[in-house]
ROSE-4610 file (N, C-alpha, C; in Angstrom, 1 decimal, always signed):
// ROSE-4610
residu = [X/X/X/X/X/X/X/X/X/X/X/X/X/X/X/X/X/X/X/X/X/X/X/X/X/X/X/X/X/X/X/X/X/X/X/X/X/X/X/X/X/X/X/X/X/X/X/X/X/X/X/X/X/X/X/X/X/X/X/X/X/X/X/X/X/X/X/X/X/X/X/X/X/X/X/X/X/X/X/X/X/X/X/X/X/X/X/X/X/X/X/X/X/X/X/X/X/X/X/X/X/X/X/X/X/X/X/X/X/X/X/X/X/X/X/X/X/X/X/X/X/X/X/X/X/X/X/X/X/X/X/X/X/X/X/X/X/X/X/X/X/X/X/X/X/X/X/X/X/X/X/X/X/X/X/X/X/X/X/X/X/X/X/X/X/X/X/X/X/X/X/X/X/X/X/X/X/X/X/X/X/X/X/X/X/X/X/X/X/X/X/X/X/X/X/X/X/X/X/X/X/X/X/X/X/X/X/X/X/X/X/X/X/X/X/X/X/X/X/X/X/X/X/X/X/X/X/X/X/X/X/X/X/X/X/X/X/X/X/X/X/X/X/X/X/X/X/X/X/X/X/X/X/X/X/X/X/X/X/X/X/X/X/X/X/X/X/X/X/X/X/X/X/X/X/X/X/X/X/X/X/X/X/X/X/X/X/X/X/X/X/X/X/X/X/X/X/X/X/X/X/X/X/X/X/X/X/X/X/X/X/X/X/X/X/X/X/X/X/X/X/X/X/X/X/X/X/X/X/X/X/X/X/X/X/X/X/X/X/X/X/X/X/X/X/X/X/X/X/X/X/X/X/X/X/X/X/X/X/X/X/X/X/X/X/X/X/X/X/X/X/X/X/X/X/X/X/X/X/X/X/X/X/X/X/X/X/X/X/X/X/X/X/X/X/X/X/X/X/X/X/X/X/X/X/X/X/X/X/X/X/X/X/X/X/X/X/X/X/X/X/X/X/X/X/X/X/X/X/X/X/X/X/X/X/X/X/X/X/X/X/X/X/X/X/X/X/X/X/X/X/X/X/X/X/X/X/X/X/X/X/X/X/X/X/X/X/X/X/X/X/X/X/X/X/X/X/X/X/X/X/X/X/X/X/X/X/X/X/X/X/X/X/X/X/X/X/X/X/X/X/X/X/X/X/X/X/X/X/X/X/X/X/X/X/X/X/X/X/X/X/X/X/X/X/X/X/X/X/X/X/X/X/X/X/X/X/X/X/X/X/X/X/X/X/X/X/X/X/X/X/X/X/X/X/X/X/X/X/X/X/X/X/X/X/X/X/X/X/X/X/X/X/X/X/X/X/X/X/X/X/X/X/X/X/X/X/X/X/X/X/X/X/X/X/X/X/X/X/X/X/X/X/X/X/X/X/X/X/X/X/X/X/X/X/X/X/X/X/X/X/X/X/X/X/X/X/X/X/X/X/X/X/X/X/X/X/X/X]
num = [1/1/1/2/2/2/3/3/3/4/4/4/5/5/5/6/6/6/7/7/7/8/8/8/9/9/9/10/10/10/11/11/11/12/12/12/13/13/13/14/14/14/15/15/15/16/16/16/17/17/17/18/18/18/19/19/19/20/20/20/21/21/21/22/22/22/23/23/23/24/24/24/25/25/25/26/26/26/27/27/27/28/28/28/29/29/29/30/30/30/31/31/31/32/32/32/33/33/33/34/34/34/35/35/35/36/36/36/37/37/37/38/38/38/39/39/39/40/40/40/41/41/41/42/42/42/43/43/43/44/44/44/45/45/45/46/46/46/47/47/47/48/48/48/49/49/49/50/50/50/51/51/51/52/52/52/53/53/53/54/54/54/55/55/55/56/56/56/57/57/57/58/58/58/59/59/59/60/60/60/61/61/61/62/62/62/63/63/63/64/64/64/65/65/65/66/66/66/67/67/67/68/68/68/69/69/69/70/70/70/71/71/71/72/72/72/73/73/73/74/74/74/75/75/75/76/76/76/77/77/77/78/78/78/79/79/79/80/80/80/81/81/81/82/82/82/83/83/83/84/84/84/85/85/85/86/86/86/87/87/87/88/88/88/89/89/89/90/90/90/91/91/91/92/92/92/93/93/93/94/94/94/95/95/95/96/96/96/97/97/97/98/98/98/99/99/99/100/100/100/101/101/101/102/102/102/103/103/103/104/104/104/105/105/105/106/106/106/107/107/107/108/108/108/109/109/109/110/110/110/111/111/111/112/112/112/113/113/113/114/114/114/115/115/115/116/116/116/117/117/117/118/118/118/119/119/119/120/120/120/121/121/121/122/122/122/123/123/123/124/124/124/125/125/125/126/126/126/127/127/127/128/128/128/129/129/129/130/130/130/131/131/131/132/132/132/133/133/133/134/134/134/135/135/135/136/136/136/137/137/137/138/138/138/139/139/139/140/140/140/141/141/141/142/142/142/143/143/143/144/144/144/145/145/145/146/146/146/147/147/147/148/148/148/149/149/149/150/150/150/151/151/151/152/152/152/153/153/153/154/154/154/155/155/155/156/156/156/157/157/157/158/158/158/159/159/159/160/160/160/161/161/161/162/162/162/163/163/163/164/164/164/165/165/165/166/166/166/167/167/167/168/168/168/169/169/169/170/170/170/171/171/171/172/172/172/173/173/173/174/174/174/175/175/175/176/176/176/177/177/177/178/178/178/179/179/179/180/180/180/181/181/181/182/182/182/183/183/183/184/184/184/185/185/185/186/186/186/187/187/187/188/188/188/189/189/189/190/190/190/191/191/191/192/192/192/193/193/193/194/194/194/195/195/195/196/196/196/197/197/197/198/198/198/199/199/199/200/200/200/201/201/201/202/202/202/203/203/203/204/204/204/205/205/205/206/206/206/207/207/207/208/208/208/209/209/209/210/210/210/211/211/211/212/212/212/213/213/213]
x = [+9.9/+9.8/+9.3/+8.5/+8.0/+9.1/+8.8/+10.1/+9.5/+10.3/+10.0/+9.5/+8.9/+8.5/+9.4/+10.2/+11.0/+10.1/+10.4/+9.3/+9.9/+10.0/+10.1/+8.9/+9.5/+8.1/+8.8/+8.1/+8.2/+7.0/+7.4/+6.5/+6.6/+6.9/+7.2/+7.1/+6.6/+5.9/+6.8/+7.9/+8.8/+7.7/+6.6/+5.9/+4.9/+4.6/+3.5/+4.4/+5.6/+6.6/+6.8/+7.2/+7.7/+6.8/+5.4/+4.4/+3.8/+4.0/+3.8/+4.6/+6.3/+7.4/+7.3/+6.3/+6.7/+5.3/+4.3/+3.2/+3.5/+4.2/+4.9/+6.2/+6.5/+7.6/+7.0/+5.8/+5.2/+4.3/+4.3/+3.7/+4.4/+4.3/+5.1/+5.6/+6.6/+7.4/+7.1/+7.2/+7.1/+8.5/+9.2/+10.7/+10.7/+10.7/+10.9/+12.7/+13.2/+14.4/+14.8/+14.3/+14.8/+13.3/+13.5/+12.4/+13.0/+12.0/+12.9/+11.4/+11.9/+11.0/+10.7/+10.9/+10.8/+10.7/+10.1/+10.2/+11.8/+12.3/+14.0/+14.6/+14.5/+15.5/+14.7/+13.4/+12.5/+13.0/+13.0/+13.1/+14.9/+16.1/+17.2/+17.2/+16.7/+16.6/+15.7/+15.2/+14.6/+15.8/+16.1/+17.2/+18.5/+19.0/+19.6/+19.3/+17.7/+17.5/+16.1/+15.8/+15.0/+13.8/+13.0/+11.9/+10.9/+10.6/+8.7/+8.1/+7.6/+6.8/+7.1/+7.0/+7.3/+5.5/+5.7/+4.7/+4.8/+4.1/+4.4/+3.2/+3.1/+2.2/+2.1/+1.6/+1.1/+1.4/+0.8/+1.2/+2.6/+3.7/+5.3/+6.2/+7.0/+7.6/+8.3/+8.6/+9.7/+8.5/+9.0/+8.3/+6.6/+6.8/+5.2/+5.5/+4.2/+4.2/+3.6/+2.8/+2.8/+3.7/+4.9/+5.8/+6.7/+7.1/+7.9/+7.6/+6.2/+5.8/+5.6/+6.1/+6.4/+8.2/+9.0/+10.2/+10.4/+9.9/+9.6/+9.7/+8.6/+8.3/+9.1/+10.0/+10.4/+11.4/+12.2/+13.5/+13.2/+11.7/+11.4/+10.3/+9.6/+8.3/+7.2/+7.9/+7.3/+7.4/+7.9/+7.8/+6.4/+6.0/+5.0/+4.8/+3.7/+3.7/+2.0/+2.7/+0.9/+0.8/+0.2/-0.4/-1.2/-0.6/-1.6/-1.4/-2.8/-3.1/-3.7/-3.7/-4.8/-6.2/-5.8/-6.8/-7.8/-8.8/-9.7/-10.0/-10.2/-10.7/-10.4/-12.1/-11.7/-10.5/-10.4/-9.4/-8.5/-7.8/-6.4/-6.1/-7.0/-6.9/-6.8/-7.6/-7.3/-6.0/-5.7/-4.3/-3.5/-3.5/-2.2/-2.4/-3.4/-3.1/-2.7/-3.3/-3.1/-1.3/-0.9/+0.7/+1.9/+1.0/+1.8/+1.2/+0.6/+0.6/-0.2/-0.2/-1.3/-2.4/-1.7/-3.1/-3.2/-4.3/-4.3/-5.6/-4.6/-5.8/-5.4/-6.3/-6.2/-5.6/-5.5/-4.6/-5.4/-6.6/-8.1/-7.8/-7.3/-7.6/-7.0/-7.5/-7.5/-6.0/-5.7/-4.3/-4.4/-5.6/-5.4/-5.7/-6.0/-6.6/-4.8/-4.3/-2.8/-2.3/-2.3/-1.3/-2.4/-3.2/-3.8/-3.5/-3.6/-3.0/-1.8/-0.8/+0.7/+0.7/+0.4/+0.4/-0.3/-1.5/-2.3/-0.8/-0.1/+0.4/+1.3/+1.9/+2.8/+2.9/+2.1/+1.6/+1.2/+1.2/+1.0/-0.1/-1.2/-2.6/-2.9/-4.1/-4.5/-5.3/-4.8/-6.0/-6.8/-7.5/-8.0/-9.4/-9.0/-10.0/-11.5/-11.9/-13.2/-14.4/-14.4/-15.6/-14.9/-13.7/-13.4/-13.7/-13.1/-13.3/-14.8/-15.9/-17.3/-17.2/-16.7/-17.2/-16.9/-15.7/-14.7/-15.4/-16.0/-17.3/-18.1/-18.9/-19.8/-19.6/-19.0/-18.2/-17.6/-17.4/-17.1/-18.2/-19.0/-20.9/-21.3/-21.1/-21.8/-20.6/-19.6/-18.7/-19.0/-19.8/-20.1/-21.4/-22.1/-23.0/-22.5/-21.0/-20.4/-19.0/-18.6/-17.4/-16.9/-15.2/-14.9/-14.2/-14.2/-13.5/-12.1/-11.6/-10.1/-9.2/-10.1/-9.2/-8.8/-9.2/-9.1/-7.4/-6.9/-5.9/-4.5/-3.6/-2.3/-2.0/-1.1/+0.0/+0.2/+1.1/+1.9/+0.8/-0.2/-1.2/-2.3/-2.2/-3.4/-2.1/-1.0/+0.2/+0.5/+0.6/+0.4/-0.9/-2.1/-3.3/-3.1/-3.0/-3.0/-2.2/-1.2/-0.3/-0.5/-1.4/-1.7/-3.1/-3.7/-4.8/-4.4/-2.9/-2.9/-2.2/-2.2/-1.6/-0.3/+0.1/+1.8/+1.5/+2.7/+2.9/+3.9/+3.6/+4.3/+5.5/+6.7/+8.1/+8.0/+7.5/+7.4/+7.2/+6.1/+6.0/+7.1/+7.8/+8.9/+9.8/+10.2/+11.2/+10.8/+9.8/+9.3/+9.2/+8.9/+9.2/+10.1/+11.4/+12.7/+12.3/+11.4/+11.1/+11.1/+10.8/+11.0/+9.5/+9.7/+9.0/+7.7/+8.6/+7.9/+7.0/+7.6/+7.1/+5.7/+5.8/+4.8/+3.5/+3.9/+2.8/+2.2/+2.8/+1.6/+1.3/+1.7/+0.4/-0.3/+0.1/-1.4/-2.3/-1.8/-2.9/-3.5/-2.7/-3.5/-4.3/-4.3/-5.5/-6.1/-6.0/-6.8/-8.0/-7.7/-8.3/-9.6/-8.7/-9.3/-10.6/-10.3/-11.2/-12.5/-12.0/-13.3/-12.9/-11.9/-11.5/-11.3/-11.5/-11.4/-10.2/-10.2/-9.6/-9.0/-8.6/-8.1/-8.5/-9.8/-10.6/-11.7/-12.2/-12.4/-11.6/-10.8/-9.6/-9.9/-9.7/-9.6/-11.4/-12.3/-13.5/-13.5/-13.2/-13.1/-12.3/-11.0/-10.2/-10.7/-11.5/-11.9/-13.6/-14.1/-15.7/-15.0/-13.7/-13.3/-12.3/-12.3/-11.4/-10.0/-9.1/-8.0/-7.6/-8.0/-7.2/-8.4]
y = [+21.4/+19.9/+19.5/+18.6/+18.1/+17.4/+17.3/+16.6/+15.4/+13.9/+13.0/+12.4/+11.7/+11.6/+10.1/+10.4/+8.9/+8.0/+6.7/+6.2/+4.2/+4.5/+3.3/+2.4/+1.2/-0.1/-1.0/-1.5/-2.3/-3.3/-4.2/-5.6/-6.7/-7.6/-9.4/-10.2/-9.8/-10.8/-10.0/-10.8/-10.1/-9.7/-11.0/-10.3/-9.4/-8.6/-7.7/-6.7/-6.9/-5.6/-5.7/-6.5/-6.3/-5.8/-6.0/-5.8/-3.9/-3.8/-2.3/-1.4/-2.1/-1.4/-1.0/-2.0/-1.8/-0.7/-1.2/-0.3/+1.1/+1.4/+3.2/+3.6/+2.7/+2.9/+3.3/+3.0/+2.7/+4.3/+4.9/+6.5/+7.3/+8.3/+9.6/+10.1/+10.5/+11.1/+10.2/+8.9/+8.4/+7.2/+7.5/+6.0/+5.8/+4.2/+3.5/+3.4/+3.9/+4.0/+3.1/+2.2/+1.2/+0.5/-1.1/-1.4/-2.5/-3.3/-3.6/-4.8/-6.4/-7.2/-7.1/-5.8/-6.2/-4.6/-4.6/-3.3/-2.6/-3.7/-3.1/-2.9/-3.5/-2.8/-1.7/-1.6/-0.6/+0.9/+0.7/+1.8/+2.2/+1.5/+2.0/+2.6/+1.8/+2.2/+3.4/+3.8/+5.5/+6.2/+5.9/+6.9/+7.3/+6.1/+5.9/+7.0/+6.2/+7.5/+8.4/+9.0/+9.8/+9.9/+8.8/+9.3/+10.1/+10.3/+11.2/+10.9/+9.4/+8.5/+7.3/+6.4/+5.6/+4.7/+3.3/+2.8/+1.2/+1.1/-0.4/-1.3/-2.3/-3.0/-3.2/-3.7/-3.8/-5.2/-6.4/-7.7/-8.3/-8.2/-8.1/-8.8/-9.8/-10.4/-9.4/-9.6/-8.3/-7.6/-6.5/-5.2/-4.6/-5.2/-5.4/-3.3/-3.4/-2.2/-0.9/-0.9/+0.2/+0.9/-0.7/-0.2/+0.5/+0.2/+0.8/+2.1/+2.3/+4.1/+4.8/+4.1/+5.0/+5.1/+4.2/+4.4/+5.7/+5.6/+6.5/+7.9/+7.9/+9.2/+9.9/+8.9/+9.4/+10.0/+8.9/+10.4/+11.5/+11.4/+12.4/+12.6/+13.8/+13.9/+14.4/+14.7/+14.8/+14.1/+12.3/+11.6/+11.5/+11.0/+10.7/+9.3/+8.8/+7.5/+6.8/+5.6/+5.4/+3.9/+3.4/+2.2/+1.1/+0.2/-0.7/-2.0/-2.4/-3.8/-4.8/-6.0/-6.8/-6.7/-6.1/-5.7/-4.5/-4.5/-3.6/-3.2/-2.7/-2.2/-0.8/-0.6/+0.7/+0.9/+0.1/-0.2/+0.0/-0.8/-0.7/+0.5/+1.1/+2.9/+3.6/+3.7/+4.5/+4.6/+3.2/+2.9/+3.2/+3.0/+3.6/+5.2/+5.7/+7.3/+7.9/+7.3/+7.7/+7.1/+6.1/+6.3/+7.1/+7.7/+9.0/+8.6/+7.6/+7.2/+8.6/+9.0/+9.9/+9.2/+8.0/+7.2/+6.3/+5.1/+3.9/+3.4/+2.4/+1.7/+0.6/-0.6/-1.9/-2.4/-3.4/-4.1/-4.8/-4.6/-4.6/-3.3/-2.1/-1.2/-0.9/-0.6/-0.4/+0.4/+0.5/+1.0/+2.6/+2.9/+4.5/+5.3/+4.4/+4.3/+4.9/+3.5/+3.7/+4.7/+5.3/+6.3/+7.7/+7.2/+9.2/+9.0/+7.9/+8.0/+8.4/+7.9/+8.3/+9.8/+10.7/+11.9/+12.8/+12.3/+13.1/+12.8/+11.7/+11.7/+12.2/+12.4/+13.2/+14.8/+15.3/+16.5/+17.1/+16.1/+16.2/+16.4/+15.6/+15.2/+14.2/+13.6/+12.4/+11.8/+10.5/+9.8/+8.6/+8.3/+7.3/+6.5/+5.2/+4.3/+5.2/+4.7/+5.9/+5.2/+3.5/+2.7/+3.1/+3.1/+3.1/+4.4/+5.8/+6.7/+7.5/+6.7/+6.8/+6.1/+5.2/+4.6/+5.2/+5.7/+6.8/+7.8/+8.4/+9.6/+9.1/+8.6/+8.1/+7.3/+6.7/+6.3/+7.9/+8.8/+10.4/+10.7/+10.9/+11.7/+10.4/+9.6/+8.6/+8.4/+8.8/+8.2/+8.1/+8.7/+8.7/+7.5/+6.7/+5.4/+4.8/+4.2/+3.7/+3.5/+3.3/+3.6/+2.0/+2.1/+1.2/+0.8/-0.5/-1.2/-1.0/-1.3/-1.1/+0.3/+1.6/+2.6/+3.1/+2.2/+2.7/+2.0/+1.2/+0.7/+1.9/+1.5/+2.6/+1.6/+2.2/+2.3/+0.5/+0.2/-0.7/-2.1/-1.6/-2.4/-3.2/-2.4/-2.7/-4.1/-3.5/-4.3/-5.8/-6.3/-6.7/-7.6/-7.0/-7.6/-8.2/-7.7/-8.0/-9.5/-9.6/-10.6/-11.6/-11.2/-12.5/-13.3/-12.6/-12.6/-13.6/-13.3/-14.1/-15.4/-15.6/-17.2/-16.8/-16.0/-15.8/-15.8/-16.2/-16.3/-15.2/-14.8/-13.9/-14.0/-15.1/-15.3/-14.9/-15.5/-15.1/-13.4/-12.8/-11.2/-10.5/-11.0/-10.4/-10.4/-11.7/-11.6/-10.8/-10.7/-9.6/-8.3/-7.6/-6.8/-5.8/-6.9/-6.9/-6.1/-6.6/-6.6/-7.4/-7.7/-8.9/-9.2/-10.4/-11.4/-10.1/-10.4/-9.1/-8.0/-7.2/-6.0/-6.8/-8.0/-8.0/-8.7/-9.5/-9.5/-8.9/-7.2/-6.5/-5.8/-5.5/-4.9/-6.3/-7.3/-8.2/-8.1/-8.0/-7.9/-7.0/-5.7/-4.5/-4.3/-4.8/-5.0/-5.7/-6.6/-7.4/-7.4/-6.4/-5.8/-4.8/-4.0/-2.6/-3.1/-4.5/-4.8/-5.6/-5.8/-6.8/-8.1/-9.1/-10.2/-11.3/-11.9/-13.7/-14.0/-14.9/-15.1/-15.1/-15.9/-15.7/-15.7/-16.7/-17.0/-15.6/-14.7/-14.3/-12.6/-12.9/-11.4/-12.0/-12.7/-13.7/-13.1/-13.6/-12.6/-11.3/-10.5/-9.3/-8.7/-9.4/-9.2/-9.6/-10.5/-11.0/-9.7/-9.7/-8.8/-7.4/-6.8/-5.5/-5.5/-6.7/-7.0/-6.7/-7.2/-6.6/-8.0/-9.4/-10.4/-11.4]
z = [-24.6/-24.6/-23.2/-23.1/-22.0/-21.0/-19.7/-18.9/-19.0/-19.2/-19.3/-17.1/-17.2/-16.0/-15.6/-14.4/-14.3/-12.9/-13.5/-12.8/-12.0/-10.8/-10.1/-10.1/-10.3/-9.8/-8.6/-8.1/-6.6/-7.1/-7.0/-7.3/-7.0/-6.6/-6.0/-7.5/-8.3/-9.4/-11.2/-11.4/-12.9/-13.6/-14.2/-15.4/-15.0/-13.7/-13.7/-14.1/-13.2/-13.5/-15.3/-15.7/-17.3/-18.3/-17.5/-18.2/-18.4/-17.1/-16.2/-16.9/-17.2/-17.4/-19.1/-20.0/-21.6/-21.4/-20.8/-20.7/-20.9/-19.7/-19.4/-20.0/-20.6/-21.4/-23.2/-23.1/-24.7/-24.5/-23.4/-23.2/-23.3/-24.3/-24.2/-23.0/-22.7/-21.5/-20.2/-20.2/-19.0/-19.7/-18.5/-18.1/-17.1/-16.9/-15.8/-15.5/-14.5/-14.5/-13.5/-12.6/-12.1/-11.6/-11.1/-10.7/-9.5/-8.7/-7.5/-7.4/-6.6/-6.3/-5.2/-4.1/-2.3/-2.3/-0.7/-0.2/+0.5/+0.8/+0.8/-0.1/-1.2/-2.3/-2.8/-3.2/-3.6/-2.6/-1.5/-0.6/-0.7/-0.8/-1.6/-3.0/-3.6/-5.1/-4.9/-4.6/-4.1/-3.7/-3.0/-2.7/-3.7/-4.3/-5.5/-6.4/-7.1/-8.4/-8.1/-6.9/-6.7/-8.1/-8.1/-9.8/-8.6/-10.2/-9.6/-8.7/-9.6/-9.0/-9.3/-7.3/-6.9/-7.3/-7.9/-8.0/-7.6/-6.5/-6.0/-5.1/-5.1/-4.8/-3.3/-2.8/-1.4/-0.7/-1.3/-1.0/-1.4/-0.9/-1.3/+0.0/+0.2/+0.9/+1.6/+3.0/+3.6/+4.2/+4.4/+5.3/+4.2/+3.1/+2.7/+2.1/+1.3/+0.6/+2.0/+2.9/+3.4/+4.4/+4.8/+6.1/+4.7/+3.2/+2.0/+1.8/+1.9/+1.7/+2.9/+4.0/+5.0/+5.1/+4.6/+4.6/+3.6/+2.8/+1.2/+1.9/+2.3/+3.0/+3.9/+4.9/+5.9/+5.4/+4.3/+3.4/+2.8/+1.9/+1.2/+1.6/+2.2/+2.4/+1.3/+0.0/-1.1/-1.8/-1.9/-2.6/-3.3/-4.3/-5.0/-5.1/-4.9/-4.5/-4.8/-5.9/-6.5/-6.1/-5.7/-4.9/-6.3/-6.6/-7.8/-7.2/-6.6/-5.7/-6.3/-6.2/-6.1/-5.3/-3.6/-3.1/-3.2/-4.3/-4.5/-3.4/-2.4/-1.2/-0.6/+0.0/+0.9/+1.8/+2.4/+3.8/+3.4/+2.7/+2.3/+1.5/+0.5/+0.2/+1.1/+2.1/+3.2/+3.6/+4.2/+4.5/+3.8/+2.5/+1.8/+1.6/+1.7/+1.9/+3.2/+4.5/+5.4/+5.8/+4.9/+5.0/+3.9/+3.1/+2.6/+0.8/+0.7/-0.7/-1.7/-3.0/-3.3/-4.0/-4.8/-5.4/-5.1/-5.5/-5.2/-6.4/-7.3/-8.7/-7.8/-8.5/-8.6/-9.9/-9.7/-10.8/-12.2/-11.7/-13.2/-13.7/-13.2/-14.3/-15.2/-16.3/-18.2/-17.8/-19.2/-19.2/-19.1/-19.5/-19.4/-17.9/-17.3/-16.0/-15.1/-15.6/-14.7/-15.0/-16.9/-17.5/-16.7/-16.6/-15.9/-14.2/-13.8/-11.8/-12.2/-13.2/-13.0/-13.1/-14.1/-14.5/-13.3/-12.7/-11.6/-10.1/-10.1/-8.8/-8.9/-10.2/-10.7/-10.2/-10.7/-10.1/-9.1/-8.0/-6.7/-6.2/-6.6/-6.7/-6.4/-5.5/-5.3/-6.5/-6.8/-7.7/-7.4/-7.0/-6.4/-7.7/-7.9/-9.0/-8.4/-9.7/-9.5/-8.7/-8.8/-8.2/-6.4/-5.9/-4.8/-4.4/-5.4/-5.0/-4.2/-5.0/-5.1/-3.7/-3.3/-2.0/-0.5/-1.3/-0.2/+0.9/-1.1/-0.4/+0.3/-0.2/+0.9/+2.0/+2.1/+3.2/+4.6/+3.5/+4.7/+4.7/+4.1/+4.3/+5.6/+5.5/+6.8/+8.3/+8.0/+8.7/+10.2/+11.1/+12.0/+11.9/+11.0/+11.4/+10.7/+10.1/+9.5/+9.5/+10.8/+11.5/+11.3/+10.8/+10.3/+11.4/+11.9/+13.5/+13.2/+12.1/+12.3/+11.7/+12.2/+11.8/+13.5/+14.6/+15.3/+16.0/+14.8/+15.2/+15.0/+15.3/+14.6/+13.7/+13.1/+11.7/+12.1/+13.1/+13.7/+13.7/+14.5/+15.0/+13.6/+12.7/+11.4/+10.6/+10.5/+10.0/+10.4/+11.9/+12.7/+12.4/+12.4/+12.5/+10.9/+10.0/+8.8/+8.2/+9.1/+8.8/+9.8/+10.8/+11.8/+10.9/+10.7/+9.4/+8.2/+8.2/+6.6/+7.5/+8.5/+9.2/+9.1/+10.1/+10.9/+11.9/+12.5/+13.8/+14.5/+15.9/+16.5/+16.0/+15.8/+15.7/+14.1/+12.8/+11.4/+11.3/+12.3/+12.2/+13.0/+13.8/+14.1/+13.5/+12.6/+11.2/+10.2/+10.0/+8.7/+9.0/+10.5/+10.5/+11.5/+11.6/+12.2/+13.5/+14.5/+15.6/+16.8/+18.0/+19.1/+18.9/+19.3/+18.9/+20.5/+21.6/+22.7/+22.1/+21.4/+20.9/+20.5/+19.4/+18.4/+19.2/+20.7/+21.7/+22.0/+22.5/+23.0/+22.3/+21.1/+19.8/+19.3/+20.0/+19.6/+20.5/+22.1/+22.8/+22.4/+22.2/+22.4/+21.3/+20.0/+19.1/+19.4/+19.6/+20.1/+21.6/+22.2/+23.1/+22.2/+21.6/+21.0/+20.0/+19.6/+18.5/+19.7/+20.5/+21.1/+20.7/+20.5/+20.0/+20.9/+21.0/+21.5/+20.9/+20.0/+19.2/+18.1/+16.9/+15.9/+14.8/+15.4/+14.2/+13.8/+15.3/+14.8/+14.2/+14.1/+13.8/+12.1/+12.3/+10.4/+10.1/+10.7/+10.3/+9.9/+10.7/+10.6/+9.2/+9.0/+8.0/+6.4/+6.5/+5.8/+5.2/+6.0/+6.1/+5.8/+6.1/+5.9/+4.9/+3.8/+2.5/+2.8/+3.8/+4.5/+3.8/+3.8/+3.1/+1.9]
């Protein structure tokens, strides 16, 4: 008998989750055994019921989906962890691989799309949407005349930029990501340095031209 595959969702939004949840529940050997609207309860509820695969979204109140799959990770470094966004983009794939994630679809993709990332992350395999994937590559074959301005940020700094991007303020990013308001100035200078920036408006450019918002 096959082992049923147990499976977390993380989402801000009930009916994607309810939707997500009858979906994978309507597939042989896949159960959703708990689901969670935030990246703090998501990241307990991991530890609670240890599933396979953890599957959660990115844009989410609180510490947001990439600072969640580094919590993920930091208890389990074999977590399994599949990324379904609104944001179709390279950048943010990257980002969620380079913070522990193994796959990353968008939230357009067909049902069979999700049911084969689940099973590939399952197994401890990357799955990445196939129009992104295709961009990925080429994007490595050029990477040296095609160098993306903000991979030169850290973990901290892209986070930071991301949420000044969506209209926060130093005090708002220090509440969200239970830091001093201090800390979150000089990873603003300091991106803000690193990127060649003025000002705000154009950080909002950049975020905007590199599908970050």
């Amino acid at each position: 008998m096959t082992k049923q595959i147990s499976i977390l969702l993380i989402d801000d939004h009930p009916v994607v989750r309810t939707g997500y949840r009858r979906l994978l529940e309507n597939t042989p050997n896949m159960h959703v055994v708990a689901e969670a609207e935030n990246g703090e309860k998501g990241s307990q509820l991991y530890v609670e019921h240890r599933p396979d695969v953890t599957i959660l979204d990115l844009n989410m109140p609180g510490i947001g989906g990439l600072e969640t799959i580094r919590r993920i990770k930091a208890y389990n470094p074999d977590a399994s962890i599949l990324v379904f966004s609104m944001l179709n983009n390279v950048t943010m794939a990257q980002r969620s691989l380079k913070a522990g994630a193994l796959g990353f679809i968008s939230k357009q993709s067909g049902i069979g799309e999700m049911v084969q990332a689940v099973r590939q992350v399952n197994s401890g395999k990357i799955y990445i949407e196939s129009e992104l994937a295709a961009i990925l590559a080429v994007n490595a074959t050029h990477e040296n005349t095609c160098e993306n301005p903000l991979e030169m940020l850290t973990k901290r700094e892209f986070q930071i930029f991301k949420l000044l991007a969506e209209g926060n303020s130093c005090v708002q990013i220090a509440e969200k990501l239970t830091i001093s308001p201090k800390t979150v100035s000089v990873h603003h200078a300091n991106l803000m340095r690193k990127l060649q920036l003025e000002n705000t408006t154009q950080l909002i450019r950049i975020a905007i031209d590199q599908n970050v918002i």
